[in-house]
N, C-alpha and C positions, 0 to 999 in steps of 0.2 A: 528759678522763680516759677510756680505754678502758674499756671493760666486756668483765666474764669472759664465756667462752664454756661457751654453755645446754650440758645434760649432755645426750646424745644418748637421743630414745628406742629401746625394744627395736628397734621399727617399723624405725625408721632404719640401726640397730645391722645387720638383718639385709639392707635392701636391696642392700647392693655386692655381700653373698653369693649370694645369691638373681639376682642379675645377672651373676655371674661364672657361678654354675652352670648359668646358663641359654645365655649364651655356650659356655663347652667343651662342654657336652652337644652344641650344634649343631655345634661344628668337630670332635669327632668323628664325630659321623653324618655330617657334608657330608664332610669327607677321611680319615676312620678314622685308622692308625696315623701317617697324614703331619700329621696335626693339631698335634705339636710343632715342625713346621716352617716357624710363621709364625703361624698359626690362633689355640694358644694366645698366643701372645705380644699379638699385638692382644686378644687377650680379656679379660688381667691389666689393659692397661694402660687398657681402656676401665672396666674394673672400677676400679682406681684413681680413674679420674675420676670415676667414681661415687661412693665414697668422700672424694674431695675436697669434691666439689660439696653434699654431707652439711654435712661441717666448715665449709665457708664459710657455709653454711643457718645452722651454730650459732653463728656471731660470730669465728670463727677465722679468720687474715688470711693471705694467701696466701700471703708471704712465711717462714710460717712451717709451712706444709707442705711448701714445695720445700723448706726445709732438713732435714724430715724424710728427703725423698727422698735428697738427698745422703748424710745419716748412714747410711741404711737401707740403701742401694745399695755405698756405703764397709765394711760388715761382710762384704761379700760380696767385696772383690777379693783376700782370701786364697784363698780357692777356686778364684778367675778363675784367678790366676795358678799354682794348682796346680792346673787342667785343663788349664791350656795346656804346663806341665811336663811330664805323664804325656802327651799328646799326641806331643811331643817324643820323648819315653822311649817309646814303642810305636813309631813308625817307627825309631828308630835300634836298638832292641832287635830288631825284625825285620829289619831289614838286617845287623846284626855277627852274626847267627846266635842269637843268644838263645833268643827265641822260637822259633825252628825246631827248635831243641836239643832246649826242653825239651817239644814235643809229641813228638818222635821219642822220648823217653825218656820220657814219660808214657804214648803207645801199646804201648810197651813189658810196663811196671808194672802198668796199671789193667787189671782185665777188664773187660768191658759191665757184667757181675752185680752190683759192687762198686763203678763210678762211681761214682755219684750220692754215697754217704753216704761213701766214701772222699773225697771230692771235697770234701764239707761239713768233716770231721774235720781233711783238712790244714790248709782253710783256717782253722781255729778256731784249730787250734793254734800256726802262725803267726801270727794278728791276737794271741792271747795272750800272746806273747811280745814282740811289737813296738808294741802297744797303737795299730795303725791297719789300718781296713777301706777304707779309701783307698788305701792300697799294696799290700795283700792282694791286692785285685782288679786293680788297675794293674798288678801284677806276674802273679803264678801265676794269675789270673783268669782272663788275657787268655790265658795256655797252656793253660789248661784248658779254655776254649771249645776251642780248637783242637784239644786230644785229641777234646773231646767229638765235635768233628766229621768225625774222623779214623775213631773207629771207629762214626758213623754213630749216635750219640749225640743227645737230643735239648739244643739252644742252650738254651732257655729252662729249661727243668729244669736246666740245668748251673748257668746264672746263677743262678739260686734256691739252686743249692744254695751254692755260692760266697758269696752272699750272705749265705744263711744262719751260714752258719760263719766269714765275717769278721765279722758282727755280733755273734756269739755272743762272740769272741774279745776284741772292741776293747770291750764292754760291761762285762767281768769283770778286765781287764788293767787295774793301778792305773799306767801307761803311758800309757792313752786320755786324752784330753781329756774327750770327754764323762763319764767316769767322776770325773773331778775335778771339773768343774763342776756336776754335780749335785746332790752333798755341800754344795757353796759354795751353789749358791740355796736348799739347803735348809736348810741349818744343820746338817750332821749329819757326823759322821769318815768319810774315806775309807774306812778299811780294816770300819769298821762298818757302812758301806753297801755295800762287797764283800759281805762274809757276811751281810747281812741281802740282797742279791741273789739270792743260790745255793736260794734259795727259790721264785722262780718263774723264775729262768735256769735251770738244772738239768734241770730237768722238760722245758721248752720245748725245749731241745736233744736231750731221750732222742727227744721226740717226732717233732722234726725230722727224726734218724736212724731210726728206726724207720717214715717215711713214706719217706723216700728210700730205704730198702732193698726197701720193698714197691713203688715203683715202678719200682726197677732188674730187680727178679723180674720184673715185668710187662710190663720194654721190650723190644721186640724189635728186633734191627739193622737199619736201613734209615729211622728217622724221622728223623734228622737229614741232615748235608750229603753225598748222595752223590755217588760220583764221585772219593773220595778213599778209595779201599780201595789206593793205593800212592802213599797221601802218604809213607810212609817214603821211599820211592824218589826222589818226586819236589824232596823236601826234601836230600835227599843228593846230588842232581845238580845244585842251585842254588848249596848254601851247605857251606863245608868245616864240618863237625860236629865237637863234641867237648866234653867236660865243660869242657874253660876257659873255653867259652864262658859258663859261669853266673856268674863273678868279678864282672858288675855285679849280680847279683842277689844277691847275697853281700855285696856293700858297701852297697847299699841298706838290708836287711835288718842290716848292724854299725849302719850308722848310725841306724837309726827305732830300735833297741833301745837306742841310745847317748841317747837323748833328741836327736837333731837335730832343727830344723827340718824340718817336710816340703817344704814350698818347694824350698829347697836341694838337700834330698836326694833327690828327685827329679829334678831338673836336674841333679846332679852324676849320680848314674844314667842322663841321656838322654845327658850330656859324654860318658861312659865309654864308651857303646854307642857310639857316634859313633869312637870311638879303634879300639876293639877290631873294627868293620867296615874301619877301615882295614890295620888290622893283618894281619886274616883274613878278608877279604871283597874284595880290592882290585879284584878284578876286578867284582862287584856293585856296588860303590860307582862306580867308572866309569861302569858302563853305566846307572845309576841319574839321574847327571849328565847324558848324554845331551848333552856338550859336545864335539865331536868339534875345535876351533879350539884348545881347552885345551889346554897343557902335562898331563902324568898328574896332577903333583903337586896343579895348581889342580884338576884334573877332581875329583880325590876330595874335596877341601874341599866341591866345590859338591854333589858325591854325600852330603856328608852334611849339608853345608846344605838339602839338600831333603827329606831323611829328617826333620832338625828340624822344617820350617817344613809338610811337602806328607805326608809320610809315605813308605811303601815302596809304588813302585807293580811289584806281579809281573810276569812275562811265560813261563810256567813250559810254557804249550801246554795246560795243564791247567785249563779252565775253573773249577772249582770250589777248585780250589788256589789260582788269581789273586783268587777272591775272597777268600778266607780271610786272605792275607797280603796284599791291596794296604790297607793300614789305617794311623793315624795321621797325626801334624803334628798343628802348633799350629793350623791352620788348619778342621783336624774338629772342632774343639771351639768353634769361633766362634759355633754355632749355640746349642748349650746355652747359652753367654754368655748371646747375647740372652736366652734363656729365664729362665735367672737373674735378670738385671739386671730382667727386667719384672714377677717375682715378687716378689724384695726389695723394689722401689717399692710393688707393690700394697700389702706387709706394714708397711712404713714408714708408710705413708698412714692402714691401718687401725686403728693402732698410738696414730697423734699423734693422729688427731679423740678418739679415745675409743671405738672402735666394738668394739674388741675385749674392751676392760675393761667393758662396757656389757653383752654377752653374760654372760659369765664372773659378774658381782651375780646376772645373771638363775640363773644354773646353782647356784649356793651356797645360796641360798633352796632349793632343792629339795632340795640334797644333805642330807638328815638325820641318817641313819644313817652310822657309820663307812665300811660301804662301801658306800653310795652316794656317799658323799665320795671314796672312792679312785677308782671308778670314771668320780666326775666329772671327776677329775683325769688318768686315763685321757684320756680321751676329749675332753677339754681340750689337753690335747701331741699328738693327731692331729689335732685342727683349727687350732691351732698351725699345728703341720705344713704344714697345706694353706695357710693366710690367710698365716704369715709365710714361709712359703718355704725354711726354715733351719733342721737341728737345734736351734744354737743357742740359736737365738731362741724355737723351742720350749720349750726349757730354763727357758730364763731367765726366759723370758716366765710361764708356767707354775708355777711355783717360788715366783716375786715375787707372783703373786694370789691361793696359796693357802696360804701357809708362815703367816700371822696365822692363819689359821682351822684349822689343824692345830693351833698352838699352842693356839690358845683353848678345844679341846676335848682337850688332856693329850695324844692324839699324838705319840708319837717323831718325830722328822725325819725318822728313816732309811724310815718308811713314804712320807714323800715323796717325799725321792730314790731308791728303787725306783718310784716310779709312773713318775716326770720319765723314767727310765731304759726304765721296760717298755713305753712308748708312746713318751715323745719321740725318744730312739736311734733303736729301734726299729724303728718305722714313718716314719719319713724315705726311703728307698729306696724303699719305695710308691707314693709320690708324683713324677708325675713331672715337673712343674716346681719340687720340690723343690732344693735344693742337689745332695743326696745321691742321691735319685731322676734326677736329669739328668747326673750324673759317673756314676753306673754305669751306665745306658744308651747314655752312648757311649763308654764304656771298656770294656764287654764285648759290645756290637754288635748287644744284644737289647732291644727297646721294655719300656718298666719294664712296661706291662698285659702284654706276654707271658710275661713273667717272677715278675709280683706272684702268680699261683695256687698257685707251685711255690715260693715266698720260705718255708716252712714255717714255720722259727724266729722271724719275724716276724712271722707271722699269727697264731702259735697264744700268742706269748707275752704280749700285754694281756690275753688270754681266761684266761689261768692267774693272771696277778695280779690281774681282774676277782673269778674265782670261789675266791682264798683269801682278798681282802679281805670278802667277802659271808659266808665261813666263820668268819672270823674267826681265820682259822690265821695264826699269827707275825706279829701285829696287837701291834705294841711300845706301851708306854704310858710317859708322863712322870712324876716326880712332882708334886707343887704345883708346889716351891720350884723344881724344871728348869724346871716349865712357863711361871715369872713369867719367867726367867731366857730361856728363849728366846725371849718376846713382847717382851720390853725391846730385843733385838739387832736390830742396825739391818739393814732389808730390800729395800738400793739394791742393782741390779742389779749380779751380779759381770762384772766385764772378759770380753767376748768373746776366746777361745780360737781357738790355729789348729787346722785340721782335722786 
């Protein structure tokens, strides 16, 4: 007869971590920002081993961690395959004129003075509407860097702010995923954990805005990409411009509001671009091909079969404008893959021994007070975050080990699902073998540490739900007969969500 597997100690609980952090520490100091390009990935997955090698120490059979691996790695190919979408969608959007459109038209509109928090604002109000920071960025992100860099703008302040305000957006919008799953591992209603939100999202966003406008006062032209003080110019000599050109940014944006799939709607957005380059692009899309034996007809298929697959590569004479636009393919995002794929394993791994839930006893003994409790909870979905790799799993994960001990102490839910939300959401973009932290750094072309200082609404907002749980401001309570009623409900993880 088999025998159970020993409960891991704290000891053990902490060595993969302690080995992973000692690994990246080193592969950033040996290769600095190239350290996602290979470094961390051997680091997760030697971490993992570590962690496995834990679980076997405790009686647990191997066969039944690779299947962890598989399940673990399996939550994450919705993602894969909406990176490699938006990949897609960024070269054919830059070749049909898209993108070139909408930096010509955002140079336009935005002053320098007004960037940054203008920049944050659209994006909120967009992800608000559309209930995703995935296409937010994917989309008007990716123009935005490019004004940013147009009027000489700094990248990484732009991405923060972008960030900032599709976070803000997809977090409040009863649209998002993550906004519905939270409520589910907590036990608590949608729309009651909206407005028990607007308590510490609110604030977190005045603040956001109020840093980005003081650092737009403060910026002066010339730290961003120069060399493009006549990108108008040089964008109008490349690609024939014109408002129709925004029609796949239009349908994207009917469809994420429609509830579509993101998957789809994303790929249907790169299909479009792909049409509308041939449509108005023909001569880019040829020379794109670079098939001179081709009939026109095939040359432009392969022009935008490589827009698909390779991205847009420039040739504009203008150095800093070829960099700006030679960008996308399914092929740019292979890298973050691996990065993913080696982070979901690690989390899979720490997931099945018990090393995570091992941690988490340790932390709840401590938590005493109400907000020591929130805050454990906090700070519980950013190391989430880090171990498993995945909003989601943040979520869920998170939810599932503390929702009995909310209960047990009269706690509303909706305190919960505001923590799940003011850390696990978040601080995912942070993190940059995260899910979310490795789609927006190579969908907006800036390394997530260069951009995490200036991510405002996501730094500041754990620290605002940190110090009103410690206050005790809008600290919801149950009554008994709730409170039996909520510890009775069953506390099985709810179904992962698409991004």
């Amino acid at each position: 007869m088999m025998s159970t597997p020993r409960e891991p100690s704290l000891l053990q609980a902490l060595t993969p971590l302690v080995f992973l952090a000692v690994l990246l520490a080193g592969a950033v100091y040996v290769y600095g920002s190239d350290a996602s390009y290979g470094a961390n990935q051997v680091s997760l997955m030697l971490a993992a081993g570590v962690a496995a090698l834990v679980g076997l120490r405790n009686g647990q059979r191997w066969q039944e961690i690779q299947d962890s691996l598989v399940h673990g790695i399996s939550l994450a190919i919705v993602p894969i395959f909406i990176l490699l979408a938006v990949g897609a969608l960024i070269g054919t959007w830059i070749l049909s004129g898209t993108v070139p459109t909408l930096i010509v038209y955002g140079l336009k509109l935005l002053h320098p003075s007004i960037f940054y928090p203008a920049a944050c604002l659209i994006c909120a109000i967009v992800a608000l509407a559309i209930g995703s920071s995935w296409t937010v960025a994917g989309t008007l992100g990716v123009a935005l860097i490019g004004v940013a860099q147009g009027l000489d703008m700094s990248p990484a302040i732009t991405a923060g702010a972008v960030i900032s305000g599709a976070y803000f957006g997809d977090k409040m919008s009863p649209l998002s995923d993550t906004t519905n799953i939270a409520p589910a591992a907590a036990g608590s209603e949608l729309f009651a954990h909206i407005r028990h939100m607007t308590w510490t999202t609110v604030p977190s966003i005045v603040i956001a805005l109020v840093l980005f406008t003081v650092v737009g006062l403060g910026a002066s032209r010339g730290e961003g990409g120069g060399g493009l003080d006549d990108l108008p110019t040089v964008l109008a000599g490349q690609f024939n411009l014109g408002p129709h050109l925004l029609v796949p940014l239009v349908v994207v944006f009917v469809l994420a509001v429609r509830r579509f799939p993101a998957y789809p709607t994303i790929l249907i957005g790169a299909l479009l671009g792909g049409v509308f380059a041939v449509a108005f692009q023909p001569d880019r899309v040829v020379a794109l091909a670079d098939k001179e034996a081709l009939s026109r007809p095939l040359a432009m298929l392969a022009g935008v079969w490589s827009a698909l697959a390779d991205g847009y590569k420039a040739g504009t004479g203008n150095a800093a404008a070829d960099e700006l636009l030679s960008r996308g393919g399914m092929s740019s995002m292979l890298n973050t893959i691996w990065l993913i794929i080696c982070a979901m394993g690690f989390g899979a791994v720490m997931e099945k021994t018990g090393l995570l839930e091992r941690m988490i006893r340790s932390v709840l003994k401590a938590a005493r007070t109400t907000g020591s409790l929130i805050a454990a909870t906090l700070a519980t979905a950013v190391g989430a975050n880090a171990i498993a790799a995945d909003q989601y799993m943040s979520i869920v994960l998170t939810g599932r080990l503390y929702r009995p001990e909310y209960a047990r102490r009269g706690l509303a839910p909706v305190n919960l699902s505001r923590a799940l939300e003011d850390a696990g959401t978040i601080t995912s973009p942070l993190i940059p073998w995260n899910t979310c932290g490795a789609y927006m750094a190579v969908t907006l072309g800036v390394a997530t540490l260069d951009y995490l200082p200036y991510a405002f609404f996501n730094l500041v907002s754990p620290f605002v739900s940190a110090i009103l749980a410690y206050a005790g401001f809008k600290i919801l309570r149950v009554t008994p007969h709730a409170e039996a009623a909520v510890s009775a409900t069953d506390h099985s993880t709810p179904a992962s969500p698409q991004p």
